[in-house]
C-alpha positions as CSV (number, residue, x, y, z in Angstrom):
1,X,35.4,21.5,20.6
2,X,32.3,21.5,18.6
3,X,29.1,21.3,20.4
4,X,26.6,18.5,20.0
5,X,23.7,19.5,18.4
6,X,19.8,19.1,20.3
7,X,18.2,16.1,19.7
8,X,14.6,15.0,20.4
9,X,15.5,11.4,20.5
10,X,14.2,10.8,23.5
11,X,11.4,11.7,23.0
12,X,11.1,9.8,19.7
13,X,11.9,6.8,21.9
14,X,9.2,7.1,24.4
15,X,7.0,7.5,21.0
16,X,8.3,3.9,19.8
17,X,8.3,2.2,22.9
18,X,4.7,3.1,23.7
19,X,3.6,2.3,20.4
20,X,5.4,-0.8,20.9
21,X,3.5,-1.7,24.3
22,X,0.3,-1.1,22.9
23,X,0.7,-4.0,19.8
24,X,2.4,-6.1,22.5
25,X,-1.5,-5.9,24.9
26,X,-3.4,-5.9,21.3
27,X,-1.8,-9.0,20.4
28,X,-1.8,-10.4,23.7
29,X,-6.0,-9.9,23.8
30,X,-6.6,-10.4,20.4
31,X,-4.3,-12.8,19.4
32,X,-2.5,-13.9,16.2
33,X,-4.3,-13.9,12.7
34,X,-5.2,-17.5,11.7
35,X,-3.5,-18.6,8.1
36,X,-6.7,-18.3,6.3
37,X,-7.0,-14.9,7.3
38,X,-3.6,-13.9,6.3
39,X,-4.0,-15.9,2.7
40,X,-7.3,-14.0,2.1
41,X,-5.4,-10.6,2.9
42,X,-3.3,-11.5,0.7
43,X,-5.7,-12.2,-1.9
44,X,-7.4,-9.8,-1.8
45,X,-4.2,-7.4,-1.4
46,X,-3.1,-8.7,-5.2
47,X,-6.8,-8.1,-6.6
48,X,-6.5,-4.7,-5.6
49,X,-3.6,-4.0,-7.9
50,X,-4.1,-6.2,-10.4
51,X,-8.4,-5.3,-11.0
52,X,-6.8,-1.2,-12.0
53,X,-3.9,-2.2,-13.6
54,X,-6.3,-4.5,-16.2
55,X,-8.8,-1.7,-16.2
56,X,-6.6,0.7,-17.5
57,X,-4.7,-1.5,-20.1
58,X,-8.8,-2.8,-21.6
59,X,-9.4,1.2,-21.7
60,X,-5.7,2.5,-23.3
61,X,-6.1,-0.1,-25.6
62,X,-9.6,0.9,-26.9
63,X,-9.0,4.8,-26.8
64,X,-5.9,3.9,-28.6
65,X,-7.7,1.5,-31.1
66,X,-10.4,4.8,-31.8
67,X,-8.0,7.5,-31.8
68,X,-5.4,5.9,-33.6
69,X,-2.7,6.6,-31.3
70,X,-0.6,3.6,-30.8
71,X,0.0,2.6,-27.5
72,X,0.2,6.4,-26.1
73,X,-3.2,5.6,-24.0
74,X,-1.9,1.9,-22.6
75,X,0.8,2.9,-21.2
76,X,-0.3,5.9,-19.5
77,X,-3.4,4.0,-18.3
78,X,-1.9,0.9,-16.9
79,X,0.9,3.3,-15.2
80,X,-2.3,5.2,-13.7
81,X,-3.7,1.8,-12.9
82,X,-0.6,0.5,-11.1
83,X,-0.4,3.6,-8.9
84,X,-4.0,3.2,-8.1
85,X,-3.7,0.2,-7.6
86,X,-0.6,0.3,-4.8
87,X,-2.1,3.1,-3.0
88,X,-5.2,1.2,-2.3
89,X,-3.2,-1.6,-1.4
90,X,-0.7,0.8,0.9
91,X,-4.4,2.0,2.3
92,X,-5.4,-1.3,3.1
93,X,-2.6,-3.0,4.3
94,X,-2.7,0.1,7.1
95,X,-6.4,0.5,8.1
96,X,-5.8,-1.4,11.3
């Protein structure tokens, strides 16, 4: 027969479930987020990818308008922008 192979699941369990305990007593003190406070995260959440995204189309499209280039600087800018942008939203969204 073939032999099961090691796992640290358990372990990996305990993880979760204590990580799991701990939001249970932090929502129990703090309690719940009121919906103004959830609306303004979200807000601000879609300002934080939409300001670099804008940014980088306004500069493409003048480097592009000086150079000549087309639209080689607008694209690659608003790309850069949307990355930006979703990593400082991913940073956000997980400071607390």
């Amino acid at each position: 027969m073939t032999e099961r192979p090691e796992h640290n699941g358990g372990t990996e369990m305990q993880k979760a479930v204590r990580l799991r305990e701990k939001r249970r007593a932090h929502w129990e003190t703090e309690g719940e987020r009121s919906l103004w406070k959830n609306l303004s995260m979200v807000g601000a959440l879609g300002w934080l990818i939409v300001t670099p995204v804008l940014a980088g189309m306004f500069l493409g499209r003048w480097l592009d308008q000086s150079l000549g280039t087309g639209v080689v600087f607008t694209g690659a800018l608003i790309f850069a922008g949307a990355v930006l942008g979703f990593y400082m939203a991913w940073k956000r969204m997980n400071e607390k």
